[in-house]
ChimeraX commands (.cxc) that place a marker at each C-alpha (Angstrom):
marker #1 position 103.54,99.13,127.28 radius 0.5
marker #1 position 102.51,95.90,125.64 radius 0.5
marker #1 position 104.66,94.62,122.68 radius 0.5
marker #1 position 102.88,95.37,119.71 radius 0.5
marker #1 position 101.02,98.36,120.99 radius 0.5
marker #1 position 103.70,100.23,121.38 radius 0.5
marker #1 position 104.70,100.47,117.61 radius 0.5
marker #1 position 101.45,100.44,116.26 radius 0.5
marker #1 position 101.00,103.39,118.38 radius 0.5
marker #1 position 104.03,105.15,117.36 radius 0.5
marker #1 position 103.46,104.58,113.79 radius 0.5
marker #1 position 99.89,106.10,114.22 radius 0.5
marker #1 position 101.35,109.25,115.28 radius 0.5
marker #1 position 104.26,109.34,112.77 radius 0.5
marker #1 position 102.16,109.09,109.87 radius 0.5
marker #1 position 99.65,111.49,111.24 radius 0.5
marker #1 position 102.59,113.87,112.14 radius 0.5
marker #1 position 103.96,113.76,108.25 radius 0.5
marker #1 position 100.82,114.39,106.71 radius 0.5
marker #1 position 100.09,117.49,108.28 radius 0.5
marker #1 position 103.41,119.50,108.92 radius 0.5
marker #1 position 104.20,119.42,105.40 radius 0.5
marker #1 position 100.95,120.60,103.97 radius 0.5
marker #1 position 98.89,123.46,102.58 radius 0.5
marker #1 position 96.88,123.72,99.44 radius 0.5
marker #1 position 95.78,127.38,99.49 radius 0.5
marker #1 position 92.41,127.57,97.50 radius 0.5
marker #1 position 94.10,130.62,95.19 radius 0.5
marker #1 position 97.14,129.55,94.68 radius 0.5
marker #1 position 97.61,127.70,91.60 radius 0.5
marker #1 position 101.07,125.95,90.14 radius 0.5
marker #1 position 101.40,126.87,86.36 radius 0.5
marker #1 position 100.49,123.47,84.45 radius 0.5
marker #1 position 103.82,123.93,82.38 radius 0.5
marker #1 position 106.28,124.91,84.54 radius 0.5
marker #1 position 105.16,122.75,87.59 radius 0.5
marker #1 position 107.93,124.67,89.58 radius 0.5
marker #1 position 106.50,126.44,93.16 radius 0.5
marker #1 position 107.28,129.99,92.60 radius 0.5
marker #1 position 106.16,131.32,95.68 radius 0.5
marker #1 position 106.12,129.94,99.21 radius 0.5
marker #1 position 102.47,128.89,99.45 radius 0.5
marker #1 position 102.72,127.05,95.70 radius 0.5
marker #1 position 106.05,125.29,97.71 radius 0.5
marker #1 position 104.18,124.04,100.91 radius 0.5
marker #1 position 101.06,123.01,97.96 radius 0.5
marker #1 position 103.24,120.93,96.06 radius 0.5
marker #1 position 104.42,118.91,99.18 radius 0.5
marker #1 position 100.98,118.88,100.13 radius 0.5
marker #1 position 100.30,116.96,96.68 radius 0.5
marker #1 position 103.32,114.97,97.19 radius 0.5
marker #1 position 101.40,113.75,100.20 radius 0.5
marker #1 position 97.94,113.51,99.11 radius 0.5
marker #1 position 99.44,111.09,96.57 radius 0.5
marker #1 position 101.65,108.73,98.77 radius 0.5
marker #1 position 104.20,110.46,96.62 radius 0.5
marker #1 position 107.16,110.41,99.00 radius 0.5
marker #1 position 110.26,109.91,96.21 radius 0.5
marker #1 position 108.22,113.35,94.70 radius 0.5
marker #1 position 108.44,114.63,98.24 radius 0.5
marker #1 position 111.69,114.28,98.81 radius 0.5
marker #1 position 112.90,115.65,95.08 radius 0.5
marker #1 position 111.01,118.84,95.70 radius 0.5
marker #1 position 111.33,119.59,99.52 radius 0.5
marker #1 position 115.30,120.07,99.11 radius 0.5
marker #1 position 117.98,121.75,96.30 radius 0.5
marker #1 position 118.73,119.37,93.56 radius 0.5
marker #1 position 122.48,119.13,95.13 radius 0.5
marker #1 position 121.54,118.48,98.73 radius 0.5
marker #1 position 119.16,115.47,97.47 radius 0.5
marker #1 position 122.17,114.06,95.30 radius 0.5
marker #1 position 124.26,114.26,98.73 radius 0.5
marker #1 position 120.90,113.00,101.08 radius 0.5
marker #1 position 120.84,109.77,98.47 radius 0.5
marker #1 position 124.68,109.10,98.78 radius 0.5
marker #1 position 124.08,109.05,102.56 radius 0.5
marker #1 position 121.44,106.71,102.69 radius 0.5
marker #1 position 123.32,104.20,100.53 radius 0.5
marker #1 position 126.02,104.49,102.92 radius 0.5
marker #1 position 123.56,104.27,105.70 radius 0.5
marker #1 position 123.96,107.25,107.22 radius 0.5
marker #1 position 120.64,108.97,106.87 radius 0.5
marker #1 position 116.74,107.63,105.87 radius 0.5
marker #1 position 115.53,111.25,105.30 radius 0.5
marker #1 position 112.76,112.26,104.32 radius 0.5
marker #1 position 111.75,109.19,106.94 radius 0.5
marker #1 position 112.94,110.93,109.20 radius 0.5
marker #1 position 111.04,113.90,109.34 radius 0.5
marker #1 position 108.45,111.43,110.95 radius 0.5
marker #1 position 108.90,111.57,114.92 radius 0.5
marker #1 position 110.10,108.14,116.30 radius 0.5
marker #1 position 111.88,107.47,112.44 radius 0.5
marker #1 position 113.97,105.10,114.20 radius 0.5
marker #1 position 111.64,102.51,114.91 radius 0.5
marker #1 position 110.00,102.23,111.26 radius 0.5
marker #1 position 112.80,99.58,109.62 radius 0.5
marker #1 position 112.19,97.90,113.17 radius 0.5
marker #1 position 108.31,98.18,112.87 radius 0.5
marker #1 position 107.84,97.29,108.81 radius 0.5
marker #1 position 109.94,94.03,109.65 radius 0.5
marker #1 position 107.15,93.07,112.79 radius 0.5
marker #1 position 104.73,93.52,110.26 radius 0.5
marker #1 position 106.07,92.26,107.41 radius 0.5
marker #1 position 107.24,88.58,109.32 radius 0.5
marker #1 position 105.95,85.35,108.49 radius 0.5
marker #1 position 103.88,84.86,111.57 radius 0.5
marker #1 position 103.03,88.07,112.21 radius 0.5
marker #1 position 98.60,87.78,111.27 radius 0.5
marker #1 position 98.46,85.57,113.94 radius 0.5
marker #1 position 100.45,86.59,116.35 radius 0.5
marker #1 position 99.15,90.08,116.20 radius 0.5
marker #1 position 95.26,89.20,115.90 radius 0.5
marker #1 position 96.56,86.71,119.07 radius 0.5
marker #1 position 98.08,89.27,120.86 radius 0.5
marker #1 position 94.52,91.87,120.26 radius 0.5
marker #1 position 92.08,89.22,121.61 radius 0.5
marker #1 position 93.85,88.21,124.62 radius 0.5
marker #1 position 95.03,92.43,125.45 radius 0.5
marker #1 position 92.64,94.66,123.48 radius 0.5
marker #1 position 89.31,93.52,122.30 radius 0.5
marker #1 position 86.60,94.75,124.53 radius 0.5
marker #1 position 89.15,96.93,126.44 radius 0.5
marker #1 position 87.64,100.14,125.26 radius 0.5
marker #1 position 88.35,101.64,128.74 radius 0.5
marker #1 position 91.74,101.04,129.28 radius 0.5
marker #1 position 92.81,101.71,126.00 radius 0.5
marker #1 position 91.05,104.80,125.99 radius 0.5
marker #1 position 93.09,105.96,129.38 radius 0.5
marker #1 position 96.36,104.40,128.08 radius 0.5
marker #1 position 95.66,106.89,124.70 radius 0.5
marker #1 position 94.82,109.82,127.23 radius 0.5
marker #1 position 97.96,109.60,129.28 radius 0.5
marker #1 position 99.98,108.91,126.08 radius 0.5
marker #1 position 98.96,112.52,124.62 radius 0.5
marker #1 position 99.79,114.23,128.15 radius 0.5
marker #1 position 103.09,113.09,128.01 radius 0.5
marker #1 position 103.75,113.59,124.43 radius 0.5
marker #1 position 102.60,117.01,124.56 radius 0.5
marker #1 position 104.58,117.52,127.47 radius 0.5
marker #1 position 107.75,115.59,125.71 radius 0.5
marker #1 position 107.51,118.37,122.89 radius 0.5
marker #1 position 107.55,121.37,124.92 radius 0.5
marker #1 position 111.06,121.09,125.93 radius 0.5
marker #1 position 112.53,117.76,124.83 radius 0.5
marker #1 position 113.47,116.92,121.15 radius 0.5
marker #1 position 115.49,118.72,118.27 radius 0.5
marker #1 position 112.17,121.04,117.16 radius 0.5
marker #1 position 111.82,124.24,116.13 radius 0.5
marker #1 position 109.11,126.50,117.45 radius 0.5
marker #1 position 107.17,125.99,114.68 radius 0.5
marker #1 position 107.09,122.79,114.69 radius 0.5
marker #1 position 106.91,122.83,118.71 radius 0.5
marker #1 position 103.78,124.80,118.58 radius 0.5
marker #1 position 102.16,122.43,115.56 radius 0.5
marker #1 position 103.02,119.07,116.98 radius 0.5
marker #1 position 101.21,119.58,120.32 radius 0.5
marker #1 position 98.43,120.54,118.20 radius 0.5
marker #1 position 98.25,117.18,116.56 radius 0.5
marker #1 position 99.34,115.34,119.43 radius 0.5
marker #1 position 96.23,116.57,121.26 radius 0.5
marker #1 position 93.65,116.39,118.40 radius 0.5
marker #1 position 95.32,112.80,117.62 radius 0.5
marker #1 position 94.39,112.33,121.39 radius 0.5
marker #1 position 90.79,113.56,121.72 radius 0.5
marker #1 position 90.44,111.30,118.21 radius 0.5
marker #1 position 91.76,108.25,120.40 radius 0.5
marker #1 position 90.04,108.52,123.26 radius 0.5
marker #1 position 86.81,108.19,121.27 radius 0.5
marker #1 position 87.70,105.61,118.70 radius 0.5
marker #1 position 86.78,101.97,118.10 radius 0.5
marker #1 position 90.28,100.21,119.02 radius 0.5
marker #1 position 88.50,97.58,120.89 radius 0.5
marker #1 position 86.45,96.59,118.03 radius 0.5
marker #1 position 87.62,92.97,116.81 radius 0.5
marker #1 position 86.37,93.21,113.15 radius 0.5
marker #1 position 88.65,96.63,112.39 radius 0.5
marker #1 position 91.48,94.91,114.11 radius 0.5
marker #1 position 91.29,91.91,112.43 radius 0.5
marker #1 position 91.19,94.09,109.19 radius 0.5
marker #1 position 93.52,96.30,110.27 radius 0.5
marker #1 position 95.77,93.91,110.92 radius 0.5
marker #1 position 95.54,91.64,107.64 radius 0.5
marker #1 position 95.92,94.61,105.23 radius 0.5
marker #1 position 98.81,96.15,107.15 radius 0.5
marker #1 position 100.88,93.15,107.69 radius 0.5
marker #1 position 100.45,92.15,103.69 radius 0.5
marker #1 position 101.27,95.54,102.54 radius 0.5
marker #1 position 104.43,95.44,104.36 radius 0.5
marker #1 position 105.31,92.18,102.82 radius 0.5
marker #1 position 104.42,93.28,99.88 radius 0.5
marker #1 position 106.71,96.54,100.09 radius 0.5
marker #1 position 109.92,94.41,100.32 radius 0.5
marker #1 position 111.23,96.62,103.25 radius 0.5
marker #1 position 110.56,93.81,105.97 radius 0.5
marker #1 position 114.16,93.59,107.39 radius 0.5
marker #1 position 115.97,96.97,108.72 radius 0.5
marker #1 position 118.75,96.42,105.75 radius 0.5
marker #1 position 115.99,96.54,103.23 radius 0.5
marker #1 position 115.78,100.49,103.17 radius 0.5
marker #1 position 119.62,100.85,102.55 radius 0.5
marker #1 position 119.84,97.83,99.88 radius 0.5
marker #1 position 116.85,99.55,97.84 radius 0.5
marker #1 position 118.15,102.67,98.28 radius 0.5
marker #1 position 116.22,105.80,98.60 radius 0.5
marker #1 position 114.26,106.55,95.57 radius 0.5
marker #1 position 112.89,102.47,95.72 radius 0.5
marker #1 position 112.61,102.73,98.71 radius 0.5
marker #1 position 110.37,106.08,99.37 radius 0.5
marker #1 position 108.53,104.64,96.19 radius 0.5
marker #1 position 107.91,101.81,98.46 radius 0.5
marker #1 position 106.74,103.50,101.54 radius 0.5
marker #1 position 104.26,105.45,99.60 radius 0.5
marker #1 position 102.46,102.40,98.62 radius 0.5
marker #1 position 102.44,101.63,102.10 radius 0.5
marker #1 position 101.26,104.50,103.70 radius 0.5
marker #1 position 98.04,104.50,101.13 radius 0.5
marker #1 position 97.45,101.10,102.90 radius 0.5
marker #1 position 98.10,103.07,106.32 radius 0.5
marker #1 position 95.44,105.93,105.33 radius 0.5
marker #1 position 93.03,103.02,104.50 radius 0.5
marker #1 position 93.08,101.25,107.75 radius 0.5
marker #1 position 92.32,104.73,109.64 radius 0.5
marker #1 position 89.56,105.33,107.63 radius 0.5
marker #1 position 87.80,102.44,108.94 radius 0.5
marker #1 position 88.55,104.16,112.99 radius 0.5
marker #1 position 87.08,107.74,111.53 radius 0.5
marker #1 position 90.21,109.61,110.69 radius 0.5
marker #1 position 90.75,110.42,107.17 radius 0.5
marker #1 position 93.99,111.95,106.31 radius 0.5
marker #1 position 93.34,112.47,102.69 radius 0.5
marker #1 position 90.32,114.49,103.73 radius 0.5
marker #1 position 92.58,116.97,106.04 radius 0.5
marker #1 position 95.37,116.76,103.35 radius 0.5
marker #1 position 91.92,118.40,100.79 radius 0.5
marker #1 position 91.18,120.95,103.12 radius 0.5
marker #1 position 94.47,122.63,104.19 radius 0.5
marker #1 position 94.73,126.18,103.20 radius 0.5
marker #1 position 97.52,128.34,103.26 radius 0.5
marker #1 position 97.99,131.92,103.04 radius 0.5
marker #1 position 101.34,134.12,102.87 radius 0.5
marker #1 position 102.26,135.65,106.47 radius 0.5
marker #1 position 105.14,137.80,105.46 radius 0.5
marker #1 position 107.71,138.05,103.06 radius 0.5
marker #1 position 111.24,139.18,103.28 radius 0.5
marker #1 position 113.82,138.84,101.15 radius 0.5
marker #1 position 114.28,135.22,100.86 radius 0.5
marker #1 position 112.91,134.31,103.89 radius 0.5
marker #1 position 108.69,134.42,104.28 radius 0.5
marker #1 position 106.34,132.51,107.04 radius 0.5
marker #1 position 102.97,131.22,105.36 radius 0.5
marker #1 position 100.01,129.93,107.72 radius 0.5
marker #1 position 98.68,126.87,107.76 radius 0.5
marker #1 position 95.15,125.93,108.44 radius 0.5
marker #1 position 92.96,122.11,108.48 radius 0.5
marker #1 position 91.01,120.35,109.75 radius 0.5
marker #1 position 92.12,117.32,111.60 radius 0.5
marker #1 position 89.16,114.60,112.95 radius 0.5
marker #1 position 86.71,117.84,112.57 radius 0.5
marker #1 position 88.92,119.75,115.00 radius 0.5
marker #1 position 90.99,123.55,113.94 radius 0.5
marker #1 position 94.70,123.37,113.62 radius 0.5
marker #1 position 96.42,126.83,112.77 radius 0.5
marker #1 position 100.18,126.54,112.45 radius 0.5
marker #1 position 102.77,128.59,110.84 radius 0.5
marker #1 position 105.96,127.03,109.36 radius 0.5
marker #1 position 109.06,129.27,107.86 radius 0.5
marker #1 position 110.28,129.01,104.12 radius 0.5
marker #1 position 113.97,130.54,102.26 radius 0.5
marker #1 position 114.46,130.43,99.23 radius 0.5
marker #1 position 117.67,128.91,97.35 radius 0.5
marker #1 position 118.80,129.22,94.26 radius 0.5
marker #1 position 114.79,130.92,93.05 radius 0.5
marker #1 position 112.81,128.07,94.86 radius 0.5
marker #1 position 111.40,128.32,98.33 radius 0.5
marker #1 position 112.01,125.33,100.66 radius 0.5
marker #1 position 110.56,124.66,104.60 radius 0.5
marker #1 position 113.26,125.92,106.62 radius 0.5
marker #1 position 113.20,123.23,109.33 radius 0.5
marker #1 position 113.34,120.23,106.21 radius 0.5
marker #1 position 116.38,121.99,105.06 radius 0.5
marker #1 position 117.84,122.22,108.17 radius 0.5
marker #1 position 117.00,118.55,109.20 radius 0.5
marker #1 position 118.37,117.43,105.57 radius 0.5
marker #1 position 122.00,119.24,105.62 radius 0.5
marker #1 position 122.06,117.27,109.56 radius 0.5
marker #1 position 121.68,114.57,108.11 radius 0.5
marker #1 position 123.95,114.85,105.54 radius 0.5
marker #1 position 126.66,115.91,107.88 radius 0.5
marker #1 position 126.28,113.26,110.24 radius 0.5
marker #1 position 128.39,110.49,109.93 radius 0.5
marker #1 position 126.64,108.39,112.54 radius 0.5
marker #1 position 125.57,104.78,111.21 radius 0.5
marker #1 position 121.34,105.13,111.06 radius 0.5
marker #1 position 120.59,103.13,114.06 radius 0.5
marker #1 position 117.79,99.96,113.54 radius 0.5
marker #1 position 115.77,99.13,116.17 radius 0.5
marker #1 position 115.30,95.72,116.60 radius 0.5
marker #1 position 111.39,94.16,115.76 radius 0.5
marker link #1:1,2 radius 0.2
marker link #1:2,3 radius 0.2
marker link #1:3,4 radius 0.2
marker link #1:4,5 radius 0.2
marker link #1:5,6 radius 0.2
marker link #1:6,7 radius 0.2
marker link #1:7,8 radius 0.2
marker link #1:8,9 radius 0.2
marker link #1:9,10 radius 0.2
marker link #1:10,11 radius 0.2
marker link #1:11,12 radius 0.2
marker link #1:12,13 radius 0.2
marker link #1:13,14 radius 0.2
marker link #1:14,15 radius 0.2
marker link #1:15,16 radius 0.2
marker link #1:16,17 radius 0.2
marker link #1:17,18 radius 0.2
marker link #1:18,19 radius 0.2
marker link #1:19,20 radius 0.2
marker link #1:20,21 radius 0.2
marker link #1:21,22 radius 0.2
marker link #1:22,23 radius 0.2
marker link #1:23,24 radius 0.2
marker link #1:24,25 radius 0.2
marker link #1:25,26 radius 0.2
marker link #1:26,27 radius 0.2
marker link #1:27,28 radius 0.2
marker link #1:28,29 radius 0.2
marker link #1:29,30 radius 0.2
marker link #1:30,31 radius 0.2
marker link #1:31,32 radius 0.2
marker link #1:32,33 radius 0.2
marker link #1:33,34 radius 0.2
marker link #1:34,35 radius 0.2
marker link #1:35,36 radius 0.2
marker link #1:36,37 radius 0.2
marker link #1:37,38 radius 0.2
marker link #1:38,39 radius 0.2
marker link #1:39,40 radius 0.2
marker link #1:40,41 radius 0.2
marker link #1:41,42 radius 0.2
marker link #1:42,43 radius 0.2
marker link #1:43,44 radius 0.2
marker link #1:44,45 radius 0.2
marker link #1:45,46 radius 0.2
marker link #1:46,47 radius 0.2
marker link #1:47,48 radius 0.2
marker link #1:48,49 radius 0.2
marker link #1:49,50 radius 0.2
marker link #1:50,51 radius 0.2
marker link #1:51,52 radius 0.2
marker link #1:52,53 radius 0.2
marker link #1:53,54 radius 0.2
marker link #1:54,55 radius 0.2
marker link #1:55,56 radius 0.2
marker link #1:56,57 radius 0.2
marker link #1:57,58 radius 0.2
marker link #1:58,59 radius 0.2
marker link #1:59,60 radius 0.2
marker link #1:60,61 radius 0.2
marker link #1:61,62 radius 0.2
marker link #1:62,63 radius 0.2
marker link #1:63,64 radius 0.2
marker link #1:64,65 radius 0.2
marker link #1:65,66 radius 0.2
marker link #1:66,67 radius 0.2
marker link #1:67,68 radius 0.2
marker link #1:68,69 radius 0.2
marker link #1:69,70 radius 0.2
marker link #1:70,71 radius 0.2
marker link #1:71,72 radius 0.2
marker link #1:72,73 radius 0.2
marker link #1:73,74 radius 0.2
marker link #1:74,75 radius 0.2
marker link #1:75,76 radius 0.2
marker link #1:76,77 radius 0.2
marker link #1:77,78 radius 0.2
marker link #1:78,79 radius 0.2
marker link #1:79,80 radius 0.2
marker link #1:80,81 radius 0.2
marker link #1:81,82 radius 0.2
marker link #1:82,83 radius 0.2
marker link #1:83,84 radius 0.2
marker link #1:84,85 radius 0.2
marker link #1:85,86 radius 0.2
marker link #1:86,87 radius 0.2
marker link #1:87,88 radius 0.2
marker link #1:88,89 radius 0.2
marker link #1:89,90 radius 0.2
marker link #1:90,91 radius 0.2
marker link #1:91,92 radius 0.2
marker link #1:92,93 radius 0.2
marker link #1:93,94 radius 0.2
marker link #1:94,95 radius 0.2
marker link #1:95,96 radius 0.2
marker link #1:96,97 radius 0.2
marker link #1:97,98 radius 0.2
marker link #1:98,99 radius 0.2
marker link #1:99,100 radius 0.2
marker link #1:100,101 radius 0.2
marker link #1:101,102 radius 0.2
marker link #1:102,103 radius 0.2
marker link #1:103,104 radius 0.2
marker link #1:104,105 radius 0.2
marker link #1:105,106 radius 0.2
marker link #1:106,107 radius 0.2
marker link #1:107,108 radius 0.2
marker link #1:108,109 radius 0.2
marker link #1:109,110 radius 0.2
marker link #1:110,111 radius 0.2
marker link #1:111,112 radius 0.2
marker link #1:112,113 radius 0.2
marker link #1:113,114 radius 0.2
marker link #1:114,115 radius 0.2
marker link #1:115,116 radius 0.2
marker link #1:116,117 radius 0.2
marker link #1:117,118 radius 0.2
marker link #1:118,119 radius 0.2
marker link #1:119,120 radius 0.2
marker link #1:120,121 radius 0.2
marker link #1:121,122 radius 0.2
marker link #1:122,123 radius 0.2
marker link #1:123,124 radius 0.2
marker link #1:124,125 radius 0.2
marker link #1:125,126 radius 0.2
marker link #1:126,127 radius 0.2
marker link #1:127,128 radius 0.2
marker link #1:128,129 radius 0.2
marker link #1:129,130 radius 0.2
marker link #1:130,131 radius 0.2
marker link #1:131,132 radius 0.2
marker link #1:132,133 radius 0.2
marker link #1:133,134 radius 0.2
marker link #1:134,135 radius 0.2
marker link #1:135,136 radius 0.2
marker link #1:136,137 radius 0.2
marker link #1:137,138 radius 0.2
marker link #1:138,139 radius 0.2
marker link #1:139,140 radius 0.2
marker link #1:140,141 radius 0.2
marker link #1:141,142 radius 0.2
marker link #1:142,143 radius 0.2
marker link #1:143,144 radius 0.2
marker link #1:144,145 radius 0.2
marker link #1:145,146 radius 0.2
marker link #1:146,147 radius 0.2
marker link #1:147,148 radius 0.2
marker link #1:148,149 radius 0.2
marker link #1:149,150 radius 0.2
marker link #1:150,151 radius 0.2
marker link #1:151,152 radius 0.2
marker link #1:152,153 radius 0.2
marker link #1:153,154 radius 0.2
marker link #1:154,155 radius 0.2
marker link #1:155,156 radius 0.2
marker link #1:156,157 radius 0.2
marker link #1:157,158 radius 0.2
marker link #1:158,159 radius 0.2
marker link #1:159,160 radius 0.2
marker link #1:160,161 radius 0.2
marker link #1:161,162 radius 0.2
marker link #1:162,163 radius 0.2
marker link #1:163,164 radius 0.2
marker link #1:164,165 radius 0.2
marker link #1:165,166 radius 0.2
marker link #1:166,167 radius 0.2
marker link #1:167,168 radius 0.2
marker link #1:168,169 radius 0.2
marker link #1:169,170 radius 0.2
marker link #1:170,171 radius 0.2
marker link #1:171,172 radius 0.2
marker link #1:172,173 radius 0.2
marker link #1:173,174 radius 0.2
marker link #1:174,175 radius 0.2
marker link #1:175,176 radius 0.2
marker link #1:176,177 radius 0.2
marker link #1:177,178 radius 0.2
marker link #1:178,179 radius 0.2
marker link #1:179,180 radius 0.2
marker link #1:180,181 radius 0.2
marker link #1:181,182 radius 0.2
marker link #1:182,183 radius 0.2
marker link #1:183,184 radius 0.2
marker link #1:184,185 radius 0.2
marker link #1:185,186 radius 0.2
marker link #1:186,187 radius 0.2
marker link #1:187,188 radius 0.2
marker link #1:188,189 radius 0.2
marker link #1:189,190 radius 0.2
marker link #1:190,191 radius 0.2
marker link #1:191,192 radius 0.2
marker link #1:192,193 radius 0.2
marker link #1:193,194 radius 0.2
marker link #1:194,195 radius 0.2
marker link #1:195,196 radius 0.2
marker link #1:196,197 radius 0.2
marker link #1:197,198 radius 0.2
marker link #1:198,199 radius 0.2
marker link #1:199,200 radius 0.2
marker link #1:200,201 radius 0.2
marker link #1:201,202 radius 0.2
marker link #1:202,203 radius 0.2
marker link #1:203,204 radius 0.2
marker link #1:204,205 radius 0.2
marker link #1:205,206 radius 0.2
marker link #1:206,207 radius 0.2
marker link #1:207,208 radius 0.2
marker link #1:208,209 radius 0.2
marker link #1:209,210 radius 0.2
marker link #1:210,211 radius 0.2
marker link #1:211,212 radius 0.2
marker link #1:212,213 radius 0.2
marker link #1:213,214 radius 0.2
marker link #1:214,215 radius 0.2
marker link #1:215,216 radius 0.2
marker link #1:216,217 radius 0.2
marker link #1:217,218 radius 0.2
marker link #1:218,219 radius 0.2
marker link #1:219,220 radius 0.2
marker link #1:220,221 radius 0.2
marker link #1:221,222 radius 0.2
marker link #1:222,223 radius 0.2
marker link #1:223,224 radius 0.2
marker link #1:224,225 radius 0.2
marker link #1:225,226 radius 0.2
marker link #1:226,227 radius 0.2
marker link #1:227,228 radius 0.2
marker link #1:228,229 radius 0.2
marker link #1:229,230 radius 0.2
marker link #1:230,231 radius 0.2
marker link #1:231,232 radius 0.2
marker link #1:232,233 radius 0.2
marker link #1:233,234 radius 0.2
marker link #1:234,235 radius 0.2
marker link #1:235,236 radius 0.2
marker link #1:236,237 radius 0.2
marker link #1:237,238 radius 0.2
marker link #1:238,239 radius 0.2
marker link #1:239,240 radius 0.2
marker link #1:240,241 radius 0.2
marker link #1:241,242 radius 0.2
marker link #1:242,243 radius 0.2
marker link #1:243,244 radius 0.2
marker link #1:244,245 radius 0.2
marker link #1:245,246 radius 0.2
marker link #1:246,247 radius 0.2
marker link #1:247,248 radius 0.2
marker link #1:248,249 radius 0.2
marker link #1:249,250 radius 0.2
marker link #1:250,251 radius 0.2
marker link #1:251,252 radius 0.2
marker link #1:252,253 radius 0.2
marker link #1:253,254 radius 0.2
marker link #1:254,255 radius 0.2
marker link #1:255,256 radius 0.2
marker link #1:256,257 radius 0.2
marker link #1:257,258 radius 0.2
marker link #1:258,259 radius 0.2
marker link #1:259,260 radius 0.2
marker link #1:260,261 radius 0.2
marker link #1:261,262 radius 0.2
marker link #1:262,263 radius 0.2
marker link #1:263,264 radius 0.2
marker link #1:264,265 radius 0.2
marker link #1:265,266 radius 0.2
marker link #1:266,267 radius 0.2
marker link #1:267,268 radius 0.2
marker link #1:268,269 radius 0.2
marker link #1:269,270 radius 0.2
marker link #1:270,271 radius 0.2
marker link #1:271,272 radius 0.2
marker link #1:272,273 radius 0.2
marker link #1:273,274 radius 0.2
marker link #1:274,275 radius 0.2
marker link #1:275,276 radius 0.2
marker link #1:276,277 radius 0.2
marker link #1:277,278 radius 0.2
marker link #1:278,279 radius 0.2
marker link #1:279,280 radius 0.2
marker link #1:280,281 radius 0.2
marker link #1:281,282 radius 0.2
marker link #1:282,283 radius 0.2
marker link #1:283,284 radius 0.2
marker link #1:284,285 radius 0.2
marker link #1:285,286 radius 0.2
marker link #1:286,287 radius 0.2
marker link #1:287,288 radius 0.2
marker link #1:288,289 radius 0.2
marker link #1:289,290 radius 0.2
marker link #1:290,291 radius 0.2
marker link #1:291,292 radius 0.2
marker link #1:292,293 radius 0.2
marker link #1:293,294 radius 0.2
marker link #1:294,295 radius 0.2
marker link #1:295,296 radius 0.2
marker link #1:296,297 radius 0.2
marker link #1:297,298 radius 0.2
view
């Protein structure tokens, strides 16, 4: 795997991978104006939906967990031990290491470098390389990872609609890399997260706040290859499975590059609001772990 590919590559799918697993905006459900509180578990997975929709991640992360488990998930990422709701995004890992390629001094020309002596006019290759990529990483989520089967049986939906979108995309074309490449890189210098201490100095409302900005930038630049998140973000419906107790599965359903993806995800509900089961479950880890968040290196 070339140097920069790699990343680029892996950020592609994280972002693409957070957009759409916490989603749905059910046409009939609506969130009472005044209250602005989810009472059910389709007006929970709309309002993260939103949250998305509007690069709203310090929003996201407020409303995807109890008031008391955020307090403890921002304690932990000042003492470094967590950079949730990051990482709900496969590959989290890699992002402080990724935002500070992007965000270095030389990092314009040394990318657009990199693209014209690797990638432009390599529509073939790159094309293949994308192919394989989505076999394995379909294959990697059937049995490898800490998923749930909900989120088992919705990431290797993405993974191969993110695929098929790939293989038929312009990533050869120099005058979308060279944009590509300009707005990303300046939108990571202008986040102030270019160095892997960055996230934990900010701290996690700042730096969420942050990220948001960037990943409007990040929508942008697919646009230009054909894939509009916002538009799949519009067009998610969700509908209530079953109900019992405080525990209910709602179905989700979008579009994704023109192609169906049906998914279910599983909700509780804690102290009167419903929450995704797997966030919750992914946010108390985190919280428990006292593991140092590990940065991977630019």
């Amino acid at each position: 795997m070339l140097p920069w590919r790699r990343p680029l590559i892996l950020l592609l799918c994280a972002w693409l991978l957070a957009g759409c697993e916490r989603p749905p905006a059910p046409a009939a459900v609506v969130v009472a104006p005044e209250a602005n509180i989810p009472s059910t578990p389709a007006q929970a997975v709309q309002t993260l939906s939103r949250h998305l929709r509007d690069n709203d991640l310090e929003a996201f992360a407020r409303d995807a967990v109890p008031p008391s488990l955020h307090r403890q998930l921002e304690a932990a990422w000042r003492d470094g031990r967590t950079r949730w709701p990051l990482q709900e995004l496969p590959f989290d890992k890699r992002l402080p290491g990724l935002m500070a390629t992007l965000a270095a001094p030389d990092a314009p020309e040394h990318l657009r470098g990199t693209f014209e002596r690797q990638f432009a006019g390599q529509g073939g290759p790159i094309h293949s390389a994308v192919s394989s990529l989505g076999v394995f990483g379909a294959r990697y989520l059937q049995d490898q990872g800490d998923f749930s089967a909900d989120e088992r049986a919705h990431y290797t939906q993405l993974v191969v609609t993110v695929s098929a979108w790939a293989r038929k995309a312009p990533l050869d074309d120099r005058v979308r890399a060279q944009q590509a490449i300009a707005t990303l890189t300046d939108a990571a210098r202008r986040s102030g997260l270019g160095s892997v201490d960055a996230f934990r100095a900010l701290g996690m409302a700042t730096s969420l706040r942050r990220m948001g900005r960037f990943q409007g930038v990040f929508k942008q630049a697919l646009r230009a290859y054909g894939l509009d998140l916002d538009a799949s973000l519009d067009g998610l419906r969700a509908s209530l499975q079953q109900q019992t107790g405080d525990t209910a599965t709602v179905r989700m359903r979008y579009r994704l590059d023109d192609q169906p993806v049906d998914a279910l995800v599983s909700l509780q509900r804690v102290d009167g609001r419903w929450y995704l089961t797997d966030y919750l479950r992914h946010a108390r880890a985190a919280v428990a772990s006292e593991a140092a968040v590990a940065t991977a290196a630019p």
